[in-house]
MIMI-604581 format. One record per atom (N, C-alpha, C): residue in one letter; residue number from 1; y, x, z; atom name. Coordinates in steps of 0.02 Angstrom, whole numbers. Atoms other than C-alpha are relative to their C-alpha. Layout:
rec resn A&resi NUM&v Y&u X&w Z&name CA
...
This chain:
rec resn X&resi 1&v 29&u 63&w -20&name N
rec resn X&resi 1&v -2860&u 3672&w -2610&name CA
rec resn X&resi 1&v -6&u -45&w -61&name C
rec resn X&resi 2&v 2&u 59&w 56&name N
rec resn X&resi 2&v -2932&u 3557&w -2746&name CA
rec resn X&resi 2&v -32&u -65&w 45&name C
rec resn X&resi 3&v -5&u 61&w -17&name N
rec resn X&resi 3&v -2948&u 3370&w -2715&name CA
rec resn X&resi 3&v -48&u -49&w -54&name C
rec resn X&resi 4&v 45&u 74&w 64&name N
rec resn X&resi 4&v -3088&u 3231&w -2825&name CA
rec resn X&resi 4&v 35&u -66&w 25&name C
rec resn X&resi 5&v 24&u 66&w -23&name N
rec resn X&resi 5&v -3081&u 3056&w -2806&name CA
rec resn X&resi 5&v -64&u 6&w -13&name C
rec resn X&resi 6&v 58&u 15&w 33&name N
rec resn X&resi 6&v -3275&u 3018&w -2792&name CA
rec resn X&resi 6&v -23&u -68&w -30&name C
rec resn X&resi 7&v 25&u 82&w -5&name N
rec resn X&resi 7&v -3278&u 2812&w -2775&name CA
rec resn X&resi 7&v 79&u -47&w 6&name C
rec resn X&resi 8&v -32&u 59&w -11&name N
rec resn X&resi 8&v -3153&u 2667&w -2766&name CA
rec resn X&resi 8&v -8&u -69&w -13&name C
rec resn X&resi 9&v 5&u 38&w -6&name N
rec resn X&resi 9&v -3160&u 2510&w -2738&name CA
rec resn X&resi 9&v 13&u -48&w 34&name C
rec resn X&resi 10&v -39&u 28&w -35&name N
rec resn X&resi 10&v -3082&u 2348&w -2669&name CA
rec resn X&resi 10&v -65&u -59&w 24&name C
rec resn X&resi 11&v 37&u 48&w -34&name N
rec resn X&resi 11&v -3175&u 2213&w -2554&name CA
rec resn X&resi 11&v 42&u -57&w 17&name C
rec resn X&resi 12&v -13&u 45&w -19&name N
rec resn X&resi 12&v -3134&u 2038&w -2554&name CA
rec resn X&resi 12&v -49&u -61&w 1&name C
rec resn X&resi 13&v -37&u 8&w -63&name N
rec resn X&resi 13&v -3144&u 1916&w -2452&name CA
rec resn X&resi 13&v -39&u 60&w 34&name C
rec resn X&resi 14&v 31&u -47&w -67&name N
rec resn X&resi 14&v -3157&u 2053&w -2322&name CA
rec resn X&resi 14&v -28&u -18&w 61&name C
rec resn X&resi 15&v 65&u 38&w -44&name N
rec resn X&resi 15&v -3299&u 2022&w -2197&name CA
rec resn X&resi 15&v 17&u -24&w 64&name C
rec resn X&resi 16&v -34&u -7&w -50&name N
rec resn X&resi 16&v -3178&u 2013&w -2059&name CA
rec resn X&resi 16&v 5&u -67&w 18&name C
rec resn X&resi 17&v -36&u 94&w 4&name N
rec resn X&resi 17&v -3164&u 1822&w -1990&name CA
rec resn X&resi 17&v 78&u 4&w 5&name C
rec resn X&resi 18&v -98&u -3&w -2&name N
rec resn X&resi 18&v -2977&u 1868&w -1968&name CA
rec resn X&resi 18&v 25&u 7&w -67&name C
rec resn X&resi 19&v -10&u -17&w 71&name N
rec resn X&resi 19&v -2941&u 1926&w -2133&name CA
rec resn X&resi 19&v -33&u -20&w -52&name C
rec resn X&resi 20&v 31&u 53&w 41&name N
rec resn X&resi 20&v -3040&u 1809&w -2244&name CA
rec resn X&resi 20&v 41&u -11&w -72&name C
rec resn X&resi 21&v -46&u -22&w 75&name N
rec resn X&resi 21&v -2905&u 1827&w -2382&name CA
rec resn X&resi 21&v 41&u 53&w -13&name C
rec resn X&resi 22&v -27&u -77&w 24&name N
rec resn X&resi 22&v -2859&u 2009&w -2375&name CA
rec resn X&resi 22&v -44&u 36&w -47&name C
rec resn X&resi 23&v 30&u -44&w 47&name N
rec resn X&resi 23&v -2903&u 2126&w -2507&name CA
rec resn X&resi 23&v 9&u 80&w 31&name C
rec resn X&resi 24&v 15&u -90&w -20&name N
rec resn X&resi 24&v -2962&u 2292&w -2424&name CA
rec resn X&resi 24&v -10&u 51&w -66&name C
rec resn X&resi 25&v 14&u -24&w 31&name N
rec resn X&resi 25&v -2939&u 2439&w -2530&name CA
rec resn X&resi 25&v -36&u 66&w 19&name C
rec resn X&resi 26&v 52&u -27&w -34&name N
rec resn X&resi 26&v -3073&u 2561&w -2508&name CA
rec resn X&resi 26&v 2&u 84&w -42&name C
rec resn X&resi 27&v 24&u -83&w 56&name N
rec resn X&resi 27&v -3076&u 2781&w -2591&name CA
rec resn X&resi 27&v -18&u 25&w 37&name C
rec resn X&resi 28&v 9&u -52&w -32&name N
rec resn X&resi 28&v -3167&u 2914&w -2533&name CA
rec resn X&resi 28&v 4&u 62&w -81&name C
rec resn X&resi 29&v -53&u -58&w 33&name N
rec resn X&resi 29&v -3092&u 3087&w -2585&name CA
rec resn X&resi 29&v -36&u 57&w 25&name C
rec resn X&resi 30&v 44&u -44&w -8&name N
rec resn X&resi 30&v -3192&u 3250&w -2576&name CA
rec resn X&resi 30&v 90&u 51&w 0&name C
rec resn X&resi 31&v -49&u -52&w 0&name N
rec resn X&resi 31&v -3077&u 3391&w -2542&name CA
rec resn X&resi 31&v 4&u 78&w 21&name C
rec resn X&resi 32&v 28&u -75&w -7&name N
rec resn X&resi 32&v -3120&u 3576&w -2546&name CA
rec resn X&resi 32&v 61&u 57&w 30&name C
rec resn X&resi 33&v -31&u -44&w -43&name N
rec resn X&resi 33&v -3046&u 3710&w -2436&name CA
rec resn X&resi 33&v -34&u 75&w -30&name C
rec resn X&resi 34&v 19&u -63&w 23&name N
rec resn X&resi 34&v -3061&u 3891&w -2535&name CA
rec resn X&resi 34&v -26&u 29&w 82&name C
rec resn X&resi 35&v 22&u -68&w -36&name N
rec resn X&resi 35&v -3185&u 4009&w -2421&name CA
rec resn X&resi 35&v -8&u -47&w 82&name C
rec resn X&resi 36&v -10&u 38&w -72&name N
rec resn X&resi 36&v -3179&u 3852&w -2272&name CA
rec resn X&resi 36&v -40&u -39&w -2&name C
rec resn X&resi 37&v 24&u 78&w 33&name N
rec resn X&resi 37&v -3264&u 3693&w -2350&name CA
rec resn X&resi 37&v 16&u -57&w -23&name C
rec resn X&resi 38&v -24&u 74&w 23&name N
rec resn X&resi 38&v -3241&u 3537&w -2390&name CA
rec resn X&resi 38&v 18&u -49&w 46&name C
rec resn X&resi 39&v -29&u 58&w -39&name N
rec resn X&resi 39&v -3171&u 3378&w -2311&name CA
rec resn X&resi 39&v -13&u -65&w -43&name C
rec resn X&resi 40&v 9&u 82&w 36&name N
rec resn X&resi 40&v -3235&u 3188&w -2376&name CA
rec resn X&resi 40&v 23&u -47&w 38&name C
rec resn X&resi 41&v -40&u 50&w -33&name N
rec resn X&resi 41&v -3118&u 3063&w -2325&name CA
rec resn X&resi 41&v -23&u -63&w -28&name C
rec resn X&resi 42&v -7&u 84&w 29&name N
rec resn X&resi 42&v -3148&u 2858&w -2336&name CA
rec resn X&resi 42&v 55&u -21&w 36&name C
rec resn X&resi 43&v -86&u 32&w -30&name N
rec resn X&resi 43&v -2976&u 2797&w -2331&name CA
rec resn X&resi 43&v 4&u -68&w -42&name C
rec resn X&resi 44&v 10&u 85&w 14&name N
rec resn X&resi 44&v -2931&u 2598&w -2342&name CA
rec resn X&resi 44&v 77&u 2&w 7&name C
rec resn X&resi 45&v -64&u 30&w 19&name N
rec resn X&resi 45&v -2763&u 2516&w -2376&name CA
rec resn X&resi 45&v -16&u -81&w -12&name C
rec resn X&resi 46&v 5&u 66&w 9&name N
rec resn X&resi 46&v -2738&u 2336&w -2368&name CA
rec resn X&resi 46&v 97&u -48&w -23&name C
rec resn X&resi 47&v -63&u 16&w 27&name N
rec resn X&resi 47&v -2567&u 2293&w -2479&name CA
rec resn X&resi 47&v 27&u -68&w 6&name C
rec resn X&resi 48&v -21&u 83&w -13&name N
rec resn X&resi 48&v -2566&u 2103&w -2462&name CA
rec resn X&resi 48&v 3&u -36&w 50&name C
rec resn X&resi 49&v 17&u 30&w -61&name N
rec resn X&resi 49&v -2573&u 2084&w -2289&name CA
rec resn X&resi 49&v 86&u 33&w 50&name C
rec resn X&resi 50&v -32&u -27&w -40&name N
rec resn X&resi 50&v -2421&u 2103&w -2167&name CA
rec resn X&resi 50&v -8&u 28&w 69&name C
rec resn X&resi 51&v 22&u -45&w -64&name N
rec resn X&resi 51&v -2432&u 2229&w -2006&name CA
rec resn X&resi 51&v -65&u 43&w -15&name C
rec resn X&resi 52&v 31&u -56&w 18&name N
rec resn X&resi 52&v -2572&u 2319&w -2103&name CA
rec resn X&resi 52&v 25&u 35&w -47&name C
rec resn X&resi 53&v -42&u -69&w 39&name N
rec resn X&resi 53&v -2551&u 2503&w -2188&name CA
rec resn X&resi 53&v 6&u -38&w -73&name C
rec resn X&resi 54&v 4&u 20&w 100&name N
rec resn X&resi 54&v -2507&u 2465&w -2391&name CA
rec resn X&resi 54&v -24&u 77&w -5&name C
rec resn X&resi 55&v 14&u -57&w 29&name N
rec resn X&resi 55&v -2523&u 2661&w -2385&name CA
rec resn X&resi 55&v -71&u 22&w 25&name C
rec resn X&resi 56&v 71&u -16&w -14&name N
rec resn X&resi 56&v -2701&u 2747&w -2385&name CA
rec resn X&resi 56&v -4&u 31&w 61&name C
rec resn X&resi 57&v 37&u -5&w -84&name N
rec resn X&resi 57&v -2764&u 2775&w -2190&name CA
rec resn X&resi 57&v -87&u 32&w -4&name C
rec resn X&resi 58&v 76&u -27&w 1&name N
rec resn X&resi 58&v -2916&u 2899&w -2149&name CA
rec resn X&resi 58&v -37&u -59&w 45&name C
rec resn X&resi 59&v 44&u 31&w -66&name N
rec resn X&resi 59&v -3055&u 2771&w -2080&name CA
rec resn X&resi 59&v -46&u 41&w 20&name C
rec resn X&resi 60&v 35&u -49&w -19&name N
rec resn X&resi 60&v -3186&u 2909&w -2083&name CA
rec resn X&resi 60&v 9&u 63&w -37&name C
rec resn X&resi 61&v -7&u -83&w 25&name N
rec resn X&resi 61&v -3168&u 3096&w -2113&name CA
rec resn X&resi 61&v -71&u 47&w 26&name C
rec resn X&resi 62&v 56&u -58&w -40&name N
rec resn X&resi 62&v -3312&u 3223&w -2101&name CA
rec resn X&resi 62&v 20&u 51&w -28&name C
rec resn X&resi 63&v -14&u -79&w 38&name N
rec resn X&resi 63&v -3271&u 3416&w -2126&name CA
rec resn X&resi 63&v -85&u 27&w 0&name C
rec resn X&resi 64&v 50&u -57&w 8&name N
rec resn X&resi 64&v -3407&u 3513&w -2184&name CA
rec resn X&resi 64&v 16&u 82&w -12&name C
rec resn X&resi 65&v -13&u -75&w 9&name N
rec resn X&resi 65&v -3412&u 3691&w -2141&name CA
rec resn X&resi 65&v -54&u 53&w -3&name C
rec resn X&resi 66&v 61&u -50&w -1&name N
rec resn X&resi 66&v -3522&u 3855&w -2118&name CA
rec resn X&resi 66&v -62&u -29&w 52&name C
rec resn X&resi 67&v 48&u 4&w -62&name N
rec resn X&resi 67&v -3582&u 3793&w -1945&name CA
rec resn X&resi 67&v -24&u -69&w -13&name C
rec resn X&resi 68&v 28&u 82&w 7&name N
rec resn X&resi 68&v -3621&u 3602&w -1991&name CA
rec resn X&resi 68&v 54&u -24&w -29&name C
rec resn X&resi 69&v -45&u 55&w 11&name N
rec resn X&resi 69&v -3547&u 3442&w -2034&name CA
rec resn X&resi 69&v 20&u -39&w 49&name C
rec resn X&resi 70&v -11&u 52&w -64&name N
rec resn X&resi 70&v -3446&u 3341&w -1896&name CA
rec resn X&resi 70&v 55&u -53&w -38&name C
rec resn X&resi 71&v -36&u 51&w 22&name N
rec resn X&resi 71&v -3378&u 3179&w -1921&name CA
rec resn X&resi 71&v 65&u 7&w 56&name C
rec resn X&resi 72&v -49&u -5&w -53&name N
rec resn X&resi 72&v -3198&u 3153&w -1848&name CA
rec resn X&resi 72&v 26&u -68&w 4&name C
rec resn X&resi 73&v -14&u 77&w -11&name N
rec resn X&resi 73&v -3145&u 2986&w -1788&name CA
rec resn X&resi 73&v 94&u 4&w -27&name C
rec resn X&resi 74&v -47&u 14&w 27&name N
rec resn X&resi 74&v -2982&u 2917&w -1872&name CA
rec resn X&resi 74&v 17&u -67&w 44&name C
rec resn X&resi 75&v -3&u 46&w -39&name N
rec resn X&resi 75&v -2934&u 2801&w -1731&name CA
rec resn X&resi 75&v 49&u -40&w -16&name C
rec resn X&resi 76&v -53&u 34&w 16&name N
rec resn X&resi 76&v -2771&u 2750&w -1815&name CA
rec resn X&resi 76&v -23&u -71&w -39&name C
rec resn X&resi 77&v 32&u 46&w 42&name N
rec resn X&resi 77&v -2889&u 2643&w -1937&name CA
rec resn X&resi 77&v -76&u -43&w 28&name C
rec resn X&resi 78&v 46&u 67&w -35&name N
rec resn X&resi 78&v -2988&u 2530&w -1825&name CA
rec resn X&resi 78&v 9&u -65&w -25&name C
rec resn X&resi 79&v -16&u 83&w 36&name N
rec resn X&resi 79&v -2907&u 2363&w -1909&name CA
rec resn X&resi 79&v -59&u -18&w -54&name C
rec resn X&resi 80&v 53&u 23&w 56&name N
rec resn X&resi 80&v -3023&u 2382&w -2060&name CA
rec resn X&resi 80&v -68&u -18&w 12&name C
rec resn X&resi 81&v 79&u 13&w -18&name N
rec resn X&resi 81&v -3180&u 2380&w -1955&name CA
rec resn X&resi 81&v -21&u -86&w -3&name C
């Protein structure tokens, strides 16, 4: 299993009217599965904020495989929407 970062990047003020002075942190991560496919995760972290993750949270995941690409919902990470 190898792993990239492709992108990072942080968003502030975050567009959120609630969070108006949080700093969302934002990577998506390509991640290859020998002989299976790949997996591209956008995972968010928000460190300055209390009751949200500091550690990185999948908001969207899609696996790509032989038969297609399906996105998989990461329901734990609804706050960042």
């Amino acid at each position: 299993m190898t792993e990239r970062l492709v992108a990072e990047w942080s968003e502030r003020p975050f567009t959120s009217v609630k969070r108006r002075r949080a700093t969302v942190e934002h990577r998506v991560l390509v991640e290859h599965h020998g002989g299976v496919g790949v997996d591209v995760r956008h995972e968010v972290r928000c460190p300055d904020v209390d009751g949200l993750p500091d550690e990185w949270t999948p908001a969207e995941v899609f696996e790509a495989r032989q038969h297609g690409l399906d996105k998989v919902t990461a329901a734990a990470a609804g706050w960042w929407a």
